[in-house]
RODO-2510 file (C-alpha; in nm, 4 decimals, decimal comma):
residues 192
     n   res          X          Y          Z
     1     x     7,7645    10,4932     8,7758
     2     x     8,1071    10,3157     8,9350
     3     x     8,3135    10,4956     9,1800
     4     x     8,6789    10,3265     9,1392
     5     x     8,9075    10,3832     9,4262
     6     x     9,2681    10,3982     9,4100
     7     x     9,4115    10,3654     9,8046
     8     x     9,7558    10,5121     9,9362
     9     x     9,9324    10,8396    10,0924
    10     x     9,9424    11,1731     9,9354
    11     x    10,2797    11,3553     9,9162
    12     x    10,6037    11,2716     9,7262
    13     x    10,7777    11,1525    10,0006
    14     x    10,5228    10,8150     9,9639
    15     x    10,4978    10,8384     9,6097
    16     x    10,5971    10,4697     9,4132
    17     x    10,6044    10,3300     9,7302
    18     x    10,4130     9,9393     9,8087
    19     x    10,1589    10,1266     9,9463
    20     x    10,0596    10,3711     9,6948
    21     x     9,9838    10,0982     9,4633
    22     x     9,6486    10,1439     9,4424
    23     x     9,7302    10,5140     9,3861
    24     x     9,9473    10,4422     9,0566
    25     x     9,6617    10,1511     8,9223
    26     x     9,3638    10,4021     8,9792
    27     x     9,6117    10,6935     8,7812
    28     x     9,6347    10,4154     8,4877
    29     x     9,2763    10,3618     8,5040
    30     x     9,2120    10,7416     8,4634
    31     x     9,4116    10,7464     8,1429
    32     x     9,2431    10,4080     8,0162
    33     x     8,9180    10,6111     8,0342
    34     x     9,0235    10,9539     7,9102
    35     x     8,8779    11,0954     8,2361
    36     x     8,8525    11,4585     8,3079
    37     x     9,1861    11,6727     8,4664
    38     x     9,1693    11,6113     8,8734
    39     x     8,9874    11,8002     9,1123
    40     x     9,0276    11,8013     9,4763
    41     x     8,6970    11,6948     9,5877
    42     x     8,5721    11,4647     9,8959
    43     x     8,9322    11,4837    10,0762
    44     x     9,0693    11,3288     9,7913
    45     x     9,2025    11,3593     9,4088
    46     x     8,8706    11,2950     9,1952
    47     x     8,8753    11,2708     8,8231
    48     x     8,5570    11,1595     8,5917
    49     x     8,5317    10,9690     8,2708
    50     x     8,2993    10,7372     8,0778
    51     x     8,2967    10,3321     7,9555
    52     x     7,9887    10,2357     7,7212
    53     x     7,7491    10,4854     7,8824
    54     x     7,8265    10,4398     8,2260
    55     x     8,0019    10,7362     8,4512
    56     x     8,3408    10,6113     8,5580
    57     x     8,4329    10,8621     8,9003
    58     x     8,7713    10,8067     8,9943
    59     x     8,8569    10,8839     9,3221
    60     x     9,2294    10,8868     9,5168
    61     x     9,1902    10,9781     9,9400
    62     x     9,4035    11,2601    10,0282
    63     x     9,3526    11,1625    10,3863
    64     x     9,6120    10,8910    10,4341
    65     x     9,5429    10,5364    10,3918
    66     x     9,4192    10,4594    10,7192
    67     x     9,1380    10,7134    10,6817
    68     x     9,0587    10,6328    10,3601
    69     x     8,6978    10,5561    10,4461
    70     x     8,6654    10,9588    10,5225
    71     x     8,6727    11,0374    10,1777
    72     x     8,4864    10,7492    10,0278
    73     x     8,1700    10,7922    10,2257
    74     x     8,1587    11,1312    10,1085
    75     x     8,1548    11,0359     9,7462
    76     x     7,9194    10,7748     9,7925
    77     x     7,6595    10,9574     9,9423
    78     x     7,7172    11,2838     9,7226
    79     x     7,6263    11,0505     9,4344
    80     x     7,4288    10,8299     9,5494
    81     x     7,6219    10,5053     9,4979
    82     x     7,5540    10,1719     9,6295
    83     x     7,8620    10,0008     9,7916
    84     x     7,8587     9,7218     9,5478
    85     x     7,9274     9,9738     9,2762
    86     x     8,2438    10,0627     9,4197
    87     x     8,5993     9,9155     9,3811
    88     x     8,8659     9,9996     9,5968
    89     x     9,2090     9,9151     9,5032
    90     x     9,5013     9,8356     9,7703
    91     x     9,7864     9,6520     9,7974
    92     x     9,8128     9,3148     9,9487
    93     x    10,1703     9,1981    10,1038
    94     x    10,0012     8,8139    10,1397
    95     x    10,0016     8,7798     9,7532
    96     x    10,3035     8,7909     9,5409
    97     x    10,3980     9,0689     9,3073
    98     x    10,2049     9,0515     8,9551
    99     x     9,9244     8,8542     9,1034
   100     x     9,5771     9,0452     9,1568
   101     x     9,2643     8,9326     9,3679
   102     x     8,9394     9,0341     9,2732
   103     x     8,6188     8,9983     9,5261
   104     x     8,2955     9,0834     9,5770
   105     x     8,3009     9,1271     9,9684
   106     x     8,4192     9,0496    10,2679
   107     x     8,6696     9,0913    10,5362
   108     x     8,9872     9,3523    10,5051
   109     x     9,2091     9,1004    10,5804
   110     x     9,4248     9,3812    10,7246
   111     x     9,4673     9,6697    10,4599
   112     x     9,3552     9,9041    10,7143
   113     x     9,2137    10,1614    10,4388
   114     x     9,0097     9,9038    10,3313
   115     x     8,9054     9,8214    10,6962
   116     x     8,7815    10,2158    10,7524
   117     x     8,6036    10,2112    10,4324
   118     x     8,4075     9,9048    10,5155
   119     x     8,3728    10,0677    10,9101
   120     x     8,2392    10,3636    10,7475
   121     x     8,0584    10,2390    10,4866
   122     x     7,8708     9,9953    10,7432
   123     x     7,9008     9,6794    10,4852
   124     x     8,1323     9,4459    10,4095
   125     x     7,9542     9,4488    10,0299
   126     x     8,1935     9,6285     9,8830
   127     x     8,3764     9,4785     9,6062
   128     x     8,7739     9,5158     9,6249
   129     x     9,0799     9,4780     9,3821
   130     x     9,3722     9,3601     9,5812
   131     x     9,7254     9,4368     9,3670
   132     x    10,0283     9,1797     9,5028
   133     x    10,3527     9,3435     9,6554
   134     x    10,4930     9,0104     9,7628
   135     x    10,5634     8,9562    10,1428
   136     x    10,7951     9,1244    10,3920
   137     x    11,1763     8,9904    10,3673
   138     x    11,2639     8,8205    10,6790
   139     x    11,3425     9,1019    10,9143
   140     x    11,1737     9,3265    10,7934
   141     x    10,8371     9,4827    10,9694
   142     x    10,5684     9,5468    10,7853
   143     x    10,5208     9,9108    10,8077
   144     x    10,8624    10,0046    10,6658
   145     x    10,8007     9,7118    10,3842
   146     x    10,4914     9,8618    10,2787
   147     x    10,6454    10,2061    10,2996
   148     x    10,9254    10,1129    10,0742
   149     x    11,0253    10,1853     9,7225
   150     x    10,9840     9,9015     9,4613
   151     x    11,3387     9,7855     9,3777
   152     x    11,4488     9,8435     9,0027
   153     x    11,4681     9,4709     8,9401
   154     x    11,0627     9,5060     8,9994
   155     x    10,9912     9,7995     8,8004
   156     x    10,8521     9,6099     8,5112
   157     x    10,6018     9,3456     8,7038
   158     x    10,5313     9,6450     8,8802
   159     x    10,4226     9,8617     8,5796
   160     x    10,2744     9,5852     8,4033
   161     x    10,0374     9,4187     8,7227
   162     x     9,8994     9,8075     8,7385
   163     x     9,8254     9,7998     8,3611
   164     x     9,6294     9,4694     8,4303
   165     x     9,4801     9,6485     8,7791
   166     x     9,3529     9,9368     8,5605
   167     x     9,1750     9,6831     8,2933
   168     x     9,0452     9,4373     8,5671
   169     x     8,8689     9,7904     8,7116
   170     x     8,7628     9,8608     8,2984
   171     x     8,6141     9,5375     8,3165
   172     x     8,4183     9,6550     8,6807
   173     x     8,3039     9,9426     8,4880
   174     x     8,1742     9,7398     8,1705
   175     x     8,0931     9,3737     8,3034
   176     x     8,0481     9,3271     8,6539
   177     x     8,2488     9,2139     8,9497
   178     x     8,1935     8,8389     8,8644
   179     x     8,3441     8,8760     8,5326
   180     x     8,6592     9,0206     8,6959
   181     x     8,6833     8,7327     8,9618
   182     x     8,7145     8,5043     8,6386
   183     x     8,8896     8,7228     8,4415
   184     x     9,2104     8,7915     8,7217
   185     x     9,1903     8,5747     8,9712
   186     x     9,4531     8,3016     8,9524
   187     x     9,6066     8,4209     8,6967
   188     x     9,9778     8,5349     8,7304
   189     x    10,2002     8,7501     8,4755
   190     x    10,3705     8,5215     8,3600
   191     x    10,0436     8,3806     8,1825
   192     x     9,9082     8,6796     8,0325
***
């Protein structure tokens, strides 16, 4: 069993925002896999489906992004999951749009949601898909850029780098986190 975790903020007024990234690759995922109609379960949108044998729960937080770790503990300890059998995915404003970074553990390295689930997970074992956005434009802080729209001109990177996001979490399901750090690390869209 794989829990896949899609971070960003309920409501429409976040909706295809930078932030909800994670949101709109986990939604992608759900079709990928054919997975059940949603349910509101463990303060968040949760959705089931099945790769080669192996329960695929997919799992949005309804509780805001810097809470995300709320809802994710739930889940894991409802079914039993180990934290290396999870994969959150987030957006990351230190990597260009249409690039993706796959690892096993480690640090945040900022995305608070990702911070709280680590804090209330108590590891840092938990493997993460981080989805480009591309940096801040100079003047711009970094809550509003995050909490911004995608420009039209981005649209397509931005629907294609979530259709990779939602394979590179098949792949989780399927093969294994090390398989996915080869598979979609380095690679950019331009070389797919």
């Amino acid at each position: 069993m794989k829990l896949i975790v899609g971070l960003g903020n309920p409501g429409i007024r976040y909706a295809q925002t930078r932030h909800n990234i994670g949101f709109m690759a986990a939604a992608k995922f759900a079709q990928l896999v054919g997975a059940s109609d949603t349910k509101n379960r463990f303060d968040g949108e949760l959705a089931e489906g099945q790769i080669a044998g192996t329960k695929a729960i997919v799992l949005c937080p309804s509780t805001y992004m810097n809470a995300s770790g709320t809802s994710v503990r739930k889940a894991v300890g409802f079914y039993k999951i180990d934290p290396s059998d999870v994969l959150v995915i987030c957006d990351d404003f230190n990597l260009a749009l249409g690039k993706l970074r796959v690892r096993a553990k480690g640090s945040s390295g900022g995305q608070k949601g990702l911070a709280d689930i680590i804090r209330l997970l108590g590891t840092d074992q938990v493997p993460r898909l981080r989805i480009g956005i591309s940096p801040p434009p100079a003047g711009w802080n970094v809550p509003d850029y995050v909490l911004s729209k995608f420009r039209p001109d981005e649209q397509v990177d931005v629907e294609r780098t979530t259709d990779r996001a939602a394979q590179a979490a098949h792949d989780f399901v399927s093969q294994d986190v090390a398989f996915c750090m080869n598979a979609y690390n380095g690679t950019e869209l331009d070389n797919q």
